[in-house]
C-alpha positions in Angstrom: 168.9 25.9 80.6 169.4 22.9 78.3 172.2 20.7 79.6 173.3 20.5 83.3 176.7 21.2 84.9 178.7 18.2 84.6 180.9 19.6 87.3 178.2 19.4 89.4 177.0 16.0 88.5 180.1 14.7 89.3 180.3 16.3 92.1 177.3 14.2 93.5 177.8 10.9 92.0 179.9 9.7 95.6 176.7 11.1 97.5 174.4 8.8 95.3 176.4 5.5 95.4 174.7 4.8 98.4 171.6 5.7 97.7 169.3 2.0 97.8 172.2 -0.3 98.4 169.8 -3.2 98.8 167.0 -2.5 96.1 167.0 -4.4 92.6 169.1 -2.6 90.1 165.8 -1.0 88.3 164.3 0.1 91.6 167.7 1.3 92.3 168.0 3.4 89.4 164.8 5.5 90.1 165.8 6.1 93.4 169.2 7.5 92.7 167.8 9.6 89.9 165.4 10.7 92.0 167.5 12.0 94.7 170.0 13.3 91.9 167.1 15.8 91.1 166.4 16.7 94.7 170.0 16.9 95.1 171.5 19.2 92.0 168.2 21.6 92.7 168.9 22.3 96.2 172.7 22.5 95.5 171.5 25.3 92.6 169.2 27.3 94.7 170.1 26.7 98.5 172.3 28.7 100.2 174.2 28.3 103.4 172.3 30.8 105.6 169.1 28.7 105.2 168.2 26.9 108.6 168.0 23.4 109.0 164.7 22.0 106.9 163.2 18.7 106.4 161.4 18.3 103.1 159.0 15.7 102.8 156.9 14.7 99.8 153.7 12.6 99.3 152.5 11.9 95.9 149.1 10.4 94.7 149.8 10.1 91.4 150.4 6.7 89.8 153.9 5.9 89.4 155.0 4.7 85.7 151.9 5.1 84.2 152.4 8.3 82.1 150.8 10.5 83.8 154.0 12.9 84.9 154.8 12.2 88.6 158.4 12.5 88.0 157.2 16.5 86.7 154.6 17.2 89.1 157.3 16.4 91.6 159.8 18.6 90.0 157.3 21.0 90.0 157.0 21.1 93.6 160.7 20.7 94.4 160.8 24.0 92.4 158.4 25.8 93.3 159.5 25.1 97.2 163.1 26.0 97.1 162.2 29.8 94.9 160.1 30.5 97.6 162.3 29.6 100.3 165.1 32.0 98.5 162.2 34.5 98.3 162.7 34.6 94.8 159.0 34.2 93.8 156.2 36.9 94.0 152.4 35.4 94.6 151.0 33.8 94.2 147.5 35.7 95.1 144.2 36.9 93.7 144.8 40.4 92.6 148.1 39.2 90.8 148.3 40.6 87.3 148.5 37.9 84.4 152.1 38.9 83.1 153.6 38.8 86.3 152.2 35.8 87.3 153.5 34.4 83.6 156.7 35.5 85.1 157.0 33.3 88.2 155.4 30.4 86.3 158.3 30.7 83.9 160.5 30.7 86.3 159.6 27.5 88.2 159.5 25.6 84.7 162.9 26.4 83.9 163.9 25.0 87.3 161.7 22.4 86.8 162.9 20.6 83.7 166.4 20.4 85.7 164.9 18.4 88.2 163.5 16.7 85.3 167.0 16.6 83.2 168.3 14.8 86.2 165.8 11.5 86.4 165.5 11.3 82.4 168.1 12.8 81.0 166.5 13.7 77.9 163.1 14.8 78.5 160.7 16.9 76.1 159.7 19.4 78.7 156.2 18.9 78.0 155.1 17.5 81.3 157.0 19.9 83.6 155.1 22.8 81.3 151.3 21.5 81.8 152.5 20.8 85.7 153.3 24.1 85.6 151.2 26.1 83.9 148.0 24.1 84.5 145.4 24.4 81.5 146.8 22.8 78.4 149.7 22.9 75.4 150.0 22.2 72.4 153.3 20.1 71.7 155.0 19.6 68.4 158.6 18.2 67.2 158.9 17.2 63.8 162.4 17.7 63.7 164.5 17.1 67.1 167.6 19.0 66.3 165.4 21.9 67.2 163.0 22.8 70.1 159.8 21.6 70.0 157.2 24.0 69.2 155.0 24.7 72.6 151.7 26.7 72.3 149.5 27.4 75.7 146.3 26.9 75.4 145.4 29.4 78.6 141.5 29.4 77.7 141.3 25.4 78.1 138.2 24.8 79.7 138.0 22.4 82.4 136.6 19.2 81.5 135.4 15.8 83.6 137.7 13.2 82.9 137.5 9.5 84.4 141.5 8.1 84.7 142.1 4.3 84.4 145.3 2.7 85.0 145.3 -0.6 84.0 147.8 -1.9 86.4 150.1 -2.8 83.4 153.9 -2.3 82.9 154.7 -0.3 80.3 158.6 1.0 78.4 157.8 4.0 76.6 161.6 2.9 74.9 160.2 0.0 73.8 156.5 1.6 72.2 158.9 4.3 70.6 161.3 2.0 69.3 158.3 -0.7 67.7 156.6 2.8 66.3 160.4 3.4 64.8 160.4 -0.1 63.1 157.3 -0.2 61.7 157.8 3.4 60.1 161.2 1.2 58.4 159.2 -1.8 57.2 156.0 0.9 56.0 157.4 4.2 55.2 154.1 5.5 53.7 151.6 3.6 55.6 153.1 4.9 59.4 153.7 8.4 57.5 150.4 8.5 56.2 149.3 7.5 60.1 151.2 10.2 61.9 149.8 13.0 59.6 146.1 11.9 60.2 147.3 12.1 64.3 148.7 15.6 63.4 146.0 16.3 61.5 143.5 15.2 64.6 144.9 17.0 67.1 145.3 20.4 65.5 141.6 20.0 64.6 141.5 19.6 68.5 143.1 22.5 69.3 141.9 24.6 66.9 138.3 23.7 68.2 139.1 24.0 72.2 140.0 27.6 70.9 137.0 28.5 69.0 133.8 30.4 70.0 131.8 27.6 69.0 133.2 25.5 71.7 131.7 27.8 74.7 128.6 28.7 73.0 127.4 24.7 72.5 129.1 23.0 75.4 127.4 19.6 74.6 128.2 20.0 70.8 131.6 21.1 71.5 132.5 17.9 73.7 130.8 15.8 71.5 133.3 16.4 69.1 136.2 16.3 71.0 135.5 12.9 72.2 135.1 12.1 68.2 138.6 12.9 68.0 140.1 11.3 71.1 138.3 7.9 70.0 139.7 8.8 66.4 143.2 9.4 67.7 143.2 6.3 69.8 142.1 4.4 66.8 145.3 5.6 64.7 147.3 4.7 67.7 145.6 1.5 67.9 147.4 1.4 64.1 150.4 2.0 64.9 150.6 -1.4 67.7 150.9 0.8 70.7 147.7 0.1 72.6 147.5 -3.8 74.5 144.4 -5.6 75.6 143.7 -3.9 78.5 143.8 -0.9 77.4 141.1 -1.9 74.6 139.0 -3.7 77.3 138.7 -0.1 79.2 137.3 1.2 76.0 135.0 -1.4 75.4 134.0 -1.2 79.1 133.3 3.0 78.6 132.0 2.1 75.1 129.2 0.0 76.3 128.4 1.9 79.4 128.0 4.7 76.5 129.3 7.6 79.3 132.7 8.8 77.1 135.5 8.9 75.0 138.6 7.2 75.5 141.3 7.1 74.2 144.9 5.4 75.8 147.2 8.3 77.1 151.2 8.5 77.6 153.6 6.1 75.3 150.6 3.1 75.2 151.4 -0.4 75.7 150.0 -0.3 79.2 149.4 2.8 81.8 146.7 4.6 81.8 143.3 5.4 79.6 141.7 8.3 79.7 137.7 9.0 79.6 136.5 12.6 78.2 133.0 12.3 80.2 129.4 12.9 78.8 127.7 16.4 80.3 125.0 15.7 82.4 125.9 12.2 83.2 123.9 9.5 85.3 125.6 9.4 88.5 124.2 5.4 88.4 125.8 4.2 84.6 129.4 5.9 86.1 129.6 4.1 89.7 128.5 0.9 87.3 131.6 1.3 85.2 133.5 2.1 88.1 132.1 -1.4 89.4 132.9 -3.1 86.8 136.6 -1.6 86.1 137.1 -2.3 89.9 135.9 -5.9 89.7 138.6 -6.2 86.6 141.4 -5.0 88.8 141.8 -1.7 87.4 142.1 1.5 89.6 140.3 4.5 88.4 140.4 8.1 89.0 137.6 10.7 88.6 139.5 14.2 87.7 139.7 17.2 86.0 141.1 18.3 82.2 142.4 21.5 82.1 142.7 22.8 85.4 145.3 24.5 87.6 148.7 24.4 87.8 151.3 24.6 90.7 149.6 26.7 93.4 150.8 26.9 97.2 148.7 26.0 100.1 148.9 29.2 102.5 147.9 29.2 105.4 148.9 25.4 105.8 145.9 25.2 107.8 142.7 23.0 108.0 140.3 25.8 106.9 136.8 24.8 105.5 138.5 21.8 106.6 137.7 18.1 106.0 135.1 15.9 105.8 135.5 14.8 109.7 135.6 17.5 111.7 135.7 21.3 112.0 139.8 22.5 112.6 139.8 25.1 111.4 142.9 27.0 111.9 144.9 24.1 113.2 148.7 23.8 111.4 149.0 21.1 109.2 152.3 19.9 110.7 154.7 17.0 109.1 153.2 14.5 111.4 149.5 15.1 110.6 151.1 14.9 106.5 152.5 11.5 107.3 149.7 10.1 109.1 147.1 10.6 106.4 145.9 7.4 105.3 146.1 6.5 101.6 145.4 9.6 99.0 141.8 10.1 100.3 143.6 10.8 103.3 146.3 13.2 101.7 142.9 14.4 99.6 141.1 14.9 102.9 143.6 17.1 104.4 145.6 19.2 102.0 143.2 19.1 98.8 142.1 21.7 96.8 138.8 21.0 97.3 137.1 20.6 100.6 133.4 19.8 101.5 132.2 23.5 101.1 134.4 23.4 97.2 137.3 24.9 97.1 139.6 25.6 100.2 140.2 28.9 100.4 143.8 29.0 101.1 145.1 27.5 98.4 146.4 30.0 96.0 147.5 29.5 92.1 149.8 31.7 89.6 146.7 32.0 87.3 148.4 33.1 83.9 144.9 33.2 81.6 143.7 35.7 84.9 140.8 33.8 86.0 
C-alpha cells in the first residue's frame, strides 16, 4: 500500500477539525496528524463486533529529535489492532523464522499507513527498523522508484550512548540547504555524497563479515572510524550546528567513542558507538558533564529487537521495588508511572534479574 484512500481521508477531516482547538497552529498540526493515523488505522482494521476499548499510549522517546517516535508509535498502533482482529500468529520462542518474517511484514505494511498519515511522504525506513529490530540498509538514488531496503538480520547489538541536544531542528530546511549547495557546487556536494555512500557500504559490508565476530574490539574500532568519518562529510555538507560538534568534542576528549550526528542534523540527537570494556568512571564523567551542559542523554542498545508484545501484562521478575509478581499491569498503574524510569521500571524489557521473561519478540534472524 502506497497511497491512502482519499475517500477515507475525507471522510475524517470533520472528525479532526476539532482536534486541539486551542493549541498554536504547529502544535496543532501534530496533533491532528497524529490522531489522523490513530484514526484511518482503526477505521481500516476495526470492526463493529469489537467491545468497547480504551487505548492508551506512553512514549519515552524524544519527540522531534530523529529518532522515529512518530514510527515506533505506528508500530505499536499496528501491531495492537492485528492482534486484536486475531490476524497475527506469535509471537513466541519456538516460532519459525519465515513465519515470524510473515507477521513482521505484515505490521510494517500497516505501519507506514499510520506513518503516511502524520508525514505524508515518508521513506518507510523508520517504521522498517521499528519493525523488524536489527538494522537496514537504505538507499534511493532515484525517487521515482522505491528505495532499495536490505536487512541486515545478523546486526549485532552494540552499546550506544544517545544525546539529544535539546535543539530544534526542520529536516525541510537541512534537506533543502543540502539541495542548494549541490546547485552552487555540483561536483564538490557530488563528490561528498559518494564518499557517504561509499562509507556506509564499507559499513555494511563489514557488520556482515566474519571478521567482525571473530575480533570484536577490531571490528568496532572500525566502525567508529567510519561513523566519525561520515559525520565529518556531513559536517561538509553544513548540516551539523554547534551543539552537536560540542557533544563530539565532549565524547572525543573523554576518549570513550564514536560519534557521529544522527537523523536530518542541524540539531536532534548525536549518537555515541561505545568503547568495549569501558570504565564505568570516564562514562558517568561525560554523562556529568553533558548533564551540566543541558543535554539529556540516553544509554541504549544498536541493533536490538523489534516490536515484541508484553504477555502476560504482568509484573514478573518484576521491578526494582518490590516483588509482584503476577499482579496485572492495569491502565492506572501505566498512567501512574513516574517519568520513563517509571514506564522503564514497570513494563521494560529488562528487569533487575535481565530480561523479563514475558516479553516476547517476532525474531526473524531466529535467535
Amino acid at each position: 500500500m502506497t497511497e491512502l484512500d482519499p475517500e477515507l481521508v475525507a471522510a475524517m477531516k470533520p472528525h479532526l477539525a476539532n482536534v486541539s482547538p486551542g493549541a498554536p497552529d504547529e502544535v496543532r498540526k501534530v496533533h491532528q496528524n497524529s490522531a489522523s493515523a490513530f484514526l484511518y488505522i482503526f477505521l481500516s482494521l476495526g470492526s463493529q463486533s469489537f467491545n468497547g476499548c480504551l487505548y492508551t499510549l506512553r512514549s519515552t522517546l524524544p519527540i522531534g529529535a530523529g529518532l522515529g517516535s512518530s514510527a515506533s508509535i505506528s508500530v505499536c498502533l499496528s501491531s495492537a489492532l492485528l492482534l486484536q482482529i486475531r490476524t497475527l500468529s506469535g509471537p513466541h520462542p519456538d516460532q519459525p523464522a519465515a513465519e515470524a518474517l510473515l507477521q513482521v511484514e505484515r505490521i510494517n505494511r500497516w505501519a507506514f499507513v499510520c506513518e503516511m498519515c502524520i508525514h505524508g511522504n515518508p521513506s518507510g525506513v523508520d517504521n522498517t527498523v521499528a519493525t523488524q529490530g536489527k538494522a537496514v540498509v537504505f538507499q534511493r538514488s532515484d525517487y521515482s522508484k522505491p528505495p532499495v531496503v536490505t536487512p541486515l538480520w545478523n546486526f549485532p547489538e552494540l552499546p550506544l550512548l544517545l544525546v539529544d541536544t535539546k535543539q530544534p531542528k526542520s529536516t525541510k530546511a537541512e534537506v533543502a540547504k543540502v539541495g542548494d549547495l549541490k546547485k552552487a557546487h555540483p561536483e564538490v556536494t557530488g563528490a561528498i555524497l559518494n564518499a557517504i555512500d561509499k562509507v556506509t557500504v564499507s559499513a555494511a559490508n563489514l557488520i556482515t563479515s566474519e571478521q567482525f565476530d571473530d575480533d570484536e574490539e577490531a571490528g568496532q574500532a572500525h566502525l567508529g572510524k567510519m561513523m566519525t568519518i561520515n559525520h565529518g562529510l556531513l559536517v561538509a555538507l553544513g548540516v551539523s550546528h554547534p551543539r552537536l560538534e560540542r557533544v563530539r568534542e565532549l565524547v572525543d576528549h573523554a576518549g570513550i567513542g564514536w560519534t557521529k550526528l544522527t537523523g536530518a542534523g542541524g540539531g536532534g540527537c548525536a549518537i555515541t558507538l561505545l568503547k568495549p570494556n569501558l570504565s564505568k568512571e570516564r562514562l558517568r564523567k561525560l554523562e556529568q558533564d553533558l548533564d551540566d551542559e543541558g543535554y539529556e542523554k540516553f544509554e541504549t542498545t544498536l541493533g536490538g529487537d523489534g516490536v515484541g508484545v508484553l504477555w502476560p501484562a504482568v509484573l514478573k521478575n518484576g521491578t526494582d521495588e518490590d516483588d509482584e509478581g503476577g499482579v496485572e499491569i492495569d491502565q492506572e498503574k501505566f498512567l501512574n508511572a513516574v517519568g520513563n524510569d517509571g514506564v522503564e521500571r514497570l513494563v521494560g524489557v529488562h528487569g533487575k534479574d535481565g530480561e523479563r521473561e514475558s516479553w516476547k519478540f517476532w525474531r526473524v534472524d531466529g535467535n
